[in-house]
N, CA, C and O atoms as a MOPAC input file, in Angstrom:
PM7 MOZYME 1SCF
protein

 N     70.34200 1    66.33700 1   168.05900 1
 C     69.23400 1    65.39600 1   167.98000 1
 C     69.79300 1    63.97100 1   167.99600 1
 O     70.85300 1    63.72600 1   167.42000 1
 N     69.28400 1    63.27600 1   168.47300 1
 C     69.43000 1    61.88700 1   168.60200 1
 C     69.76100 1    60.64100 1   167.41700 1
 O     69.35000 1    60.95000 1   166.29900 1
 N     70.14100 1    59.88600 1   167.46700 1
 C     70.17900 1    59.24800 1   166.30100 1
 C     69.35900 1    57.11700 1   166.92800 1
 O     68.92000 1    56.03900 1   166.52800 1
 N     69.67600 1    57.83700 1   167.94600 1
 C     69.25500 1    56.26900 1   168.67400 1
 C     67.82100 1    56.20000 1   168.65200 1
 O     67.27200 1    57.22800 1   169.04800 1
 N     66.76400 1    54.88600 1   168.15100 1
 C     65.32000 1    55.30800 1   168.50700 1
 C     65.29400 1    55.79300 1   169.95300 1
 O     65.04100 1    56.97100 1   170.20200 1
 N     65.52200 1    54.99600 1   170.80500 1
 C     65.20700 1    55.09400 1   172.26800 1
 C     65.36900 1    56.43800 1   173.24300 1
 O     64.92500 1    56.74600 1   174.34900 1
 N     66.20000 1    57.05300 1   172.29900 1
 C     66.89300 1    58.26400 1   172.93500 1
 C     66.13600 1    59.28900 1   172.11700 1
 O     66.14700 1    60.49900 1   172.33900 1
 N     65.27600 1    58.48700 1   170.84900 1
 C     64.54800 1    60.11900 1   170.58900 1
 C     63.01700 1    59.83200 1   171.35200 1
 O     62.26100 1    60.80400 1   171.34600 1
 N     62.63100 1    58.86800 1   171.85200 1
 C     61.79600 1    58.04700 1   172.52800 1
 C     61.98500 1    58.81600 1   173.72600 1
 O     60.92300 1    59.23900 1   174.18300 1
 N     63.10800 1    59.15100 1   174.43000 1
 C     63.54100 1    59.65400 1   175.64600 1
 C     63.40300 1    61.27900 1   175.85000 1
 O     63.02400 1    62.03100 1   176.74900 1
 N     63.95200 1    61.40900 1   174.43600 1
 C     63.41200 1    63.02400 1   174.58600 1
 C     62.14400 1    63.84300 1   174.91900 1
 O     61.82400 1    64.90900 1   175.44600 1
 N     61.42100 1    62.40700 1   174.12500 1
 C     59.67900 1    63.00700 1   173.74100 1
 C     59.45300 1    62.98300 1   175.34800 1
 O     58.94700 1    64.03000 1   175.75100 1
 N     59.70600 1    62.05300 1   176.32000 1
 C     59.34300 1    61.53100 1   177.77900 1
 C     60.21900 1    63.01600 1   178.73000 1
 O     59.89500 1    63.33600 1   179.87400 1
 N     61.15500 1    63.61000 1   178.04200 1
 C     61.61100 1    64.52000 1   179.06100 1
 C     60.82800 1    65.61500 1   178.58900 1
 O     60.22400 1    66.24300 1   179.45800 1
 N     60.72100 1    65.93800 1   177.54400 1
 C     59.71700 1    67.49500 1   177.34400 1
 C     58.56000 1    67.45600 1   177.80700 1
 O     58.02900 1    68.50900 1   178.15900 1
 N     57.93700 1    66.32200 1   177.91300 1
 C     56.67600 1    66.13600 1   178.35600 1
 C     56.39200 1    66.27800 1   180.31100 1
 O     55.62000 1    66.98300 1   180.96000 1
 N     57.36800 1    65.30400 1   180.70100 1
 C     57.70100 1    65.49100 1   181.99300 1
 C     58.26900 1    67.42000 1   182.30900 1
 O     57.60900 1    68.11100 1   183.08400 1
 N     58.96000 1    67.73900 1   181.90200 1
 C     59.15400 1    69.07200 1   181.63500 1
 C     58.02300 1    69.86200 1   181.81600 1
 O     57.81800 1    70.64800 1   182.74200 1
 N     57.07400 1    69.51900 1   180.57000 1
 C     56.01400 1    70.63500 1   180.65500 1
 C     54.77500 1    70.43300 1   181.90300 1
 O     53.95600 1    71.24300 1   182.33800 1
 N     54.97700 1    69.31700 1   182.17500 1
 C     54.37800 1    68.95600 1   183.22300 1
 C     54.86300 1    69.63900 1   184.89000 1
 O     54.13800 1    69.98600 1   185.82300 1
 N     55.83300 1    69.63900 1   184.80900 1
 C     56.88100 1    70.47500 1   185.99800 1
 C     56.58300 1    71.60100 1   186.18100 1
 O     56.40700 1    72.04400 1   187.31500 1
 N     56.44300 1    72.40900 1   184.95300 1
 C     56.18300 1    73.89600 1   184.75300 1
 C     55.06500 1    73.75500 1   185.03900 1
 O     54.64900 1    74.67700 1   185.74100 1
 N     54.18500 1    72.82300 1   184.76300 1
 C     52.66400 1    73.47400 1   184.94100 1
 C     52.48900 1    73.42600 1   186.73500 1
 O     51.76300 1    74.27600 1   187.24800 1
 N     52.90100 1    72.82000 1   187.25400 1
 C     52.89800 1    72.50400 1   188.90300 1
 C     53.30700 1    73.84000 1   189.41400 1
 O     52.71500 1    74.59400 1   190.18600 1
 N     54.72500 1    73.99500 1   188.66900 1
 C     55.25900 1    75.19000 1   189.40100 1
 C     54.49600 1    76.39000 1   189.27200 1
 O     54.03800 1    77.04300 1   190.21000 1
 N     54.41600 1    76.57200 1   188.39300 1
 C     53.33100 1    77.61700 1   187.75400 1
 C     52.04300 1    77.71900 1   188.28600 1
 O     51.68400 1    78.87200 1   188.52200 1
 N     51.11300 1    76.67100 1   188.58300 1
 C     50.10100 1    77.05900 1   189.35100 1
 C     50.44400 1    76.89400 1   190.75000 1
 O     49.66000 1    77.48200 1   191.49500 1
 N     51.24700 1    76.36000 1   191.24600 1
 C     51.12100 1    76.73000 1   192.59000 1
 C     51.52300 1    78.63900 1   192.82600 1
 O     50.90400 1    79.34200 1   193.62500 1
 N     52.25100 1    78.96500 1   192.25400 1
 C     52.56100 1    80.71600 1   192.27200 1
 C     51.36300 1    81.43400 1   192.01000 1
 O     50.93400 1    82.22800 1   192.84700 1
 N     50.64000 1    81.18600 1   190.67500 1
 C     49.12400 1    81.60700 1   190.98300 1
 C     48.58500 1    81.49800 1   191.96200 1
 O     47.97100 1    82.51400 1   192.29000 1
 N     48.47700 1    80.01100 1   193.17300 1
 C     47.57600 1    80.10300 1   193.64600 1
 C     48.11200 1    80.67900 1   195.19200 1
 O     47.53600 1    81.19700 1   196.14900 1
 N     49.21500 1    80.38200 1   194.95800 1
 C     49.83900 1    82.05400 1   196.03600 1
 C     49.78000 1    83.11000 1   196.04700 1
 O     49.94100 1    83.80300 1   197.05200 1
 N     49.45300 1    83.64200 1   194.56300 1
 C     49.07300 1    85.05000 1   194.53000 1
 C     47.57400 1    85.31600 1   194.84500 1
 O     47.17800 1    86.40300 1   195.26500 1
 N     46.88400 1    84.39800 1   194.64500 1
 C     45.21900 1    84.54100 1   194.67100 1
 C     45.22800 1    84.04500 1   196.45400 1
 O     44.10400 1    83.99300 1   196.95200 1
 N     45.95800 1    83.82900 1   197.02900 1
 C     45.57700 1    83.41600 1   198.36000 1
 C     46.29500 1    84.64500 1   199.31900 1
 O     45.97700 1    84.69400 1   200.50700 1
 N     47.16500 1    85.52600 1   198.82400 1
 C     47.62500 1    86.76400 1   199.06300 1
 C     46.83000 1    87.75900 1   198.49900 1
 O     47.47500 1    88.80500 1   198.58500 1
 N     45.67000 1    87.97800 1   197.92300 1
 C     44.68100 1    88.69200 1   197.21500 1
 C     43.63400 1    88.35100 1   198.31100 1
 O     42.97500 1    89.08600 1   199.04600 1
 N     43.68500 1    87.17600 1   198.20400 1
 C     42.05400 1    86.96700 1   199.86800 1
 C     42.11700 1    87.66900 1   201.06400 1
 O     41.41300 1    88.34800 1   201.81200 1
 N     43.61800 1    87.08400 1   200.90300 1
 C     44.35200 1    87.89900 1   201.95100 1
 C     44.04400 1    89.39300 1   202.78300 1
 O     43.67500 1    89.72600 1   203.90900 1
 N     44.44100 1    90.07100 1   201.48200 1
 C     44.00300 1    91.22000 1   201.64500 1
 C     42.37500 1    91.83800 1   201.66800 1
 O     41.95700 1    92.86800 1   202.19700 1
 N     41.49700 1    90.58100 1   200.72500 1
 C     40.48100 1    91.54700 1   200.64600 1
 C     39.95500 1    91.24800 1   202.44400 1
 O     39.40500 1    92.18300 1   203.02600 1
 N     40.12700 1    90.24800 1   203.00200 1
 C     39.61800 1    89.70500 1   204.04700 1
 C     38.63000 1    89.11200 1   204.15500 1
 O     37.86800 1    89.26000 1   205.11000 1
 N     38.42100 1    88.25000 1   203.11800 1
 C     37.16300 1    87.35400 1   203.03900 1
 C     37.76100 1    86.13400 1   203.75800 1
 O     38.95200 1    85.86300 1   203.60100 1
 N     36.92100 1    85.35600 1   204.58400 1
 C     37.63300 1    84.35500 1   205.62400 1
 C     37.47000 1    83.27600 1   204.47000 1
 O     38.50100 1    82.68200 1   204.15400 1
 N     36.42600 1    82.98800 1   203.87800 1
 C     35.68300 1    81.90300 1   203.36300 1
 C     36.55300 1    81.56000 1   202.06600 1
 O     36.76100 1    80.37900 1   201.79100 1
 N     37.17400 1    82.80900 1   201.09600 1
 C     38.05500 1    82.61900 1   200.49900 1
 C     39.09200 1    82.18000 1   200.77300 1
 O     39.65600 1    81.31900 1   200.09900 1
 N     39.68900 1    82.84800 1   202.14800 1
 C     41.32600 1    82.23400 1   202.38400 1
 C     41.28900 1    80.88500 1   202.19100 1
 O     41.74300 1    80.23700 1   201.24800 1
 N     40.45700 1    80.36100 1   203.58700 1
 C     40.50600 1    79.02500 1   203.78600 1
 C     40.28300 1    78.02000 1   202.42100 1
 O     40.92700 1    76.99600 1   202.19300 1
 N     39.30200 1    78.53900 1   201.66300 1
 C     39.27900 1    77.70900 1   200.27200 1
 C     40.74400 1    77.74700 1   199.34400 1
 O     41.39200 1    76.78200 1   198.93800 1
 N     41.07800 1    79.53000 1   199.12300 1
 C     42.48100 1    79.68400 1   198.59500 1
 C     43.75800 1    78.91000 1   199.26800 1
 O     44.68200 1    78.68800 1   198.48500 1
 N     43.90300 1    78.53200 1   200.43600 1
 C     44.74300 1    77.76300 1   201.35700 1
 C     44.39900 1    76.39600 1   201.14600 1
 O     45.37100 1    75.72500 1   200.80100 1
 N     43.70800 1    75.99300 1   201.20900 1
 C     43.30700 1    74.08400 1   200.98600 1
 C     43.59500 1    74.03700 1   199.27200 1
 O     44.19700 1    73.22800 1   198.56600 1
 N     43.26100 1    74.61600 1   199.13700 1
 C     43.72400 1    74.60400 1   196.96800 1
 C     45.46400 1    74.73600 1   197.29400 1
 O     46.10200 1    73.68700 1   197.36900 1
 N     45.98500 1    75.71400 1   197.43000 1
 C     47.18400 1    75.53800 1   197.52800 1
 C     48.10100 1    74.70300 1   197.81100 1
 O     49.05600 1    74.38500 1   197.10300 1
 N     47.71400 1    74.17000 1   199.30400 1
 C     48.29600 1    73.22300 1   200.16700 1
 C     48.07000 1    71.83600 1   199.27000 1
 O     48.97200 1    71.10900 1   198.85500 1
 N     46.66500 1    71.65800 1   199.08100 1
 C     46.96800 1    70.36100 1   197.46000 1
 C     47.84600 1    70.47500 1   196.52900 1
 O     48.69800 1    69.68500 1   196.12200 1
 N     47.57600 1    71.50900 1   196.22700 1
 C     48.89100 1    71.46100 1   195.13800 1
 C     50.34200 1    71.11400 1   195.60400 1
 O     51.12400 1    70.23900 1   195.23200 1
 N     50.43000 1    72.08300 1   196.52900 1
 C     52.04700 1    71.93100 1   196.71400 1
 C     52.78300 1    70.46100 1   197.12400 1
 O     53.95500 1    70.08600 1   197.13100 1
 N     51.20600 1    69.68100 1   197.53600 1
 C     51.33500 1    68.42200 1   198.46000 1
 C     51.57600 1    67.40700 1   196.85900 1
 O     52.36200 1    66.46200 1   196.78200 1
 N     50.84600 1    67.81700 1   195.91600 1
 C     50.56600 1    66.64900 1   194.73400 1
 C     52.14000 1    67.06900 1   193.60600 1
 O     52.51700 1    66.28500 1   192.73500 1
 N     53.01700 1    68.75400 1   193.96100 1
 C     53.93100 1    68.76600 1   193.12200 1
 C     54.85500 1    67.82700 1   193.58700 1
 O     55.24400 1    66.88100 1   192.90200 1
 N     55.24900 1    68.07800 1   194.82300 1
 C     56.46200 1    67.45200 1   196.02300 1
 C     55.85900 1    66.01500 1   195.58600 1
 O     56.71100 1    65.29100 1   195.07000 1
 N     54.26000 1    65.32500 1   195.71000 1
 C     54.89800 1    63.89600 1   195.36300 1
 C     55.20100 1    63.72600 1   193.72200 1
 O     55.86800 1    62.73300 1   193.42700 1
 N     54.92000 1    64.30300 1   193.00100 1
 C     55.24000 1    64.11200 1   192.05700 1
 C     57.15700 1    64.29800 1   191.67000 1
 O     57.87900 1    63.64500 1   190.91700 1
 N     57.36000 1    65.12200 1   192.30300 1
 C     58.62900 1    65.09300 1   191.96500 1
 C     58.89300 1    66.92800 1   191.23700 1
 O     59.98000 1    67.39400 1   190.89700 1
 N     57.57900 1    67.61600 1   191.17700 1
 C     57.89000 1    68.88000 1   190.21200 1
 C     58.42300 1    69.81200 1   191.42800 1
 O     58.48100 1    70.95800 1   190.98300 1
 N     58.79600 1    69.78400 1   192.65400 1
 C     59.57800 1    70.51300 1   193.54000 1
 C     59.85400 1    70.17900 1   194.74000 1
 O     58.80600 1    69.89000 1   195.31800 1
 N     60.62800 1    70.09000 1   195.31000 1
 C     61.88900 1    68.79100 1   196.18800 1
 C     60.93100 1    69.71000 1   197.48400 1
 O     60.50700 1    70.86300 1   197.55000 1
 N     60.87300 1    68.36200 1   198.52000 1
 C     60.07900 1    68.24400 1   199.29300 1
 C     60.19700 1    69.40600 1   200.81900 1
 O     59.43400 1    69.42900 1   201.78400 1
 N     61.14400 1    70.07400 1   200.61900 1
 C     61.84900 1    70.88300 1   201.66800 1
 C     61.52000 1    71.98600 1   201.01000 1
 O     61.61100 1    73.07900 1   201.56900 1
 N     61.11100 1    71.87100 1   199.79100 1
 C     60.58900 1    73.33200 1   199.17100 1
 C     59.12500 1    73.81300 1   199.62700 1
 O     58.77000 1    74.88900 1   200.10700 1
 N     58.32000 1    72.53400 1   199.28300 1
 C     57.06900 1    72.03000 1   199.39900 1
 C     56.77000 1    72.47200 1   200.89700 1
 O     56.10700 1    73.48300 1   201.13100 1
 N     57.25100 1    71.73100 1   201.81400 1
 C     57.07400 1    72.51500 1   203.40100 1
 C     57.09800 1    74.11400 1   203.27000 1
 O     56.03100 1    74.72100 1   203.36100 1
 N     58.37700 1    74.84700 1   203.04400 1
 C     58.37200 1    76.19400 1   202.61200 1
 C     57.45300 1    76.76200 1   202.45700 1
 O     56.84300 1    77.58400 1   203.14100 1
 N     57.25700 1    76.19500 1   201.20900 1
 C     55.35500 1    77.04900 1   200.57900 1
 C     54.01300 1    76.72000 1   201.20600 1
 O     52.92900 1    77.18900 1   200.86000 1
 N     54.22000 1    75.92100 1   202.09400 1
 C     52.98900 1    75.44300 1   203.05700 1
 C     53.11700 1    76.36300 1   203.95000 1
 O     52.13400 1    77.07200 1   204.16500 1
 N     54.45000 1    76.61000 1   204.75600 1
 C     55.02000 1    77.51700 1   206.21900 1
 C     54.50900 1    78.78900 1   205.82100 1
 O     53.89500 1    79.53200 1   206.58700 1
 N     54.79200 1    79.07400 1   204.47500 1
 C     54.40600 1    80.76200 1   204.15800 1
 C     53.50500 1    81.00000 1   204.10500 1
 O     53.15400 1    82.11700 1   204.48600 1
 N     52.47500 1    79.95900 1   203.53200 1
 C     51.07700 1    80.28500 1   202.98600 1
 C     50.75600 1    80.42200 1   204.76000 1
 O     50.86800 1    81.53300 1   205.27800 1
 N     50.42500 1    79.41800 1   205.46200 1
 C     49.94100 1    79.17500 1   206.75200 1
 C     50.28900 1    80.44900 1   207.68300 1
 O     49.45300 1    80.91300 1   208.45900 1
 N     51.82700 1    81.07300 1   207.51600 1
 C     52.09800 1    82.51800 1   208.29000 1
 C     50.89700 1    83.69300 1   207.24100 1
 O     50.09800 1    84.54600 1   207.62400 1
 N     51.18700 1    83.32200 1   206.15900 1
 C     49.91500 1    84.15300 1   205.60400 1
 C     48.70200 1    84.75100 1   205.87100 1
 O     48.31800 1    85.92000 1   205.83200 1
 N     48.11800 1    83.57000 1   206.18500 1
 C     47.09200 1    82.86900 1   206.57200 1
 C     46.75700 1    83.78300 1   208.32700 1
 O     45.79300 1    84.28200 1   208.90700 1
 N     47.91000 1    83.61200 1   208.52700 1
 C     47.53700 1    83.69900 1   210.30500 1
 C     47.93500 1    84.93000 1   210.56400 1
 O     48.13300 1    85.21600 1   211.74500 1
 N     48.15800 1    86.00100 1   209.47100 1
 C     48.41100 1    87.37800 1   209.56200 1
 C     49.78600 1    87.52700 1   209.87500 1
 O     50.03600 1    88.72600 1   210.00000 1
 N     51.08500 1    86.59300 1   210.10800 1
 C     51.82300 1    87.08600 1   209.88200 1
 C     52.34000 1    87.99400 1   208.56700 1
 O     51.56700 1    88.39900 1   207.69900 1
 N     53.94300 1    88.26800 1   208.57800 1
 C     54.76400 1    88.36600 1   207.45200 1
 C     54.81100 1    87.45700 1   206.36600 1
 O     55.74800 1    86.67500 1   206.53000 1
 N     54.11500 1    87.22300 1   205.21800 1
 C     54.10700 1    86.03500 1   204.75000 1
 C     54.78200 1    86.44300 1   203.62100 1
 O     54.17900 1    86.11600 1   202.59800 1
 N     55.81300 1    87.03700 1   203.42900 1
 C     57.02900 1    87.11700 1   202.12500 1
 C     58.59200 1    86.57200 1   202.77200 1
 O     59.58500 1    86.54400 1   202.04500 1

């Protein structure tokens, strides 16, 4: 633990940023799994809604910084082969 104010000031700013990271990462995987569930049931009206939810997200983690931007494309490329009946794993 810290002994400096600023650095226990710093800590509070990284756990927080932290839990914030996780939560990005974390729902974007939900909303990959629920857009691989539309997927399958074959509701069109879902995909496309499950796909535009996703694609926000992944677009608002990458600017945020909760997953590096070459990742962010990745999870767009997969969802979209998804999407279009490819192999999307």
């Amino acid at each position: 633990m810290p002994n400096i104010q600023q650095q226990k000031k710093r800590v509070g700013t990284a756990i927080r940023q932290r839990d914030e990271n996780i939560r990005f990462r974390s729902t974007v995987k939900t909303l990959t799994k629920r857009l691989q569930s539309a997927v399958e049931a074959g509701d069109a009206a879902a995909i496309a809604a499950q796909h535009r939810t996703l694609v926000r997200w992944v677009d608002r983690a990458a600017t945020t910084g909760a997953i590096h931007a070459n990742t962010a494309a990745r999870k767009k490329a997969q969802a979209a082969r998804l999407v279009a009946g490819g192999s999307g794993s």
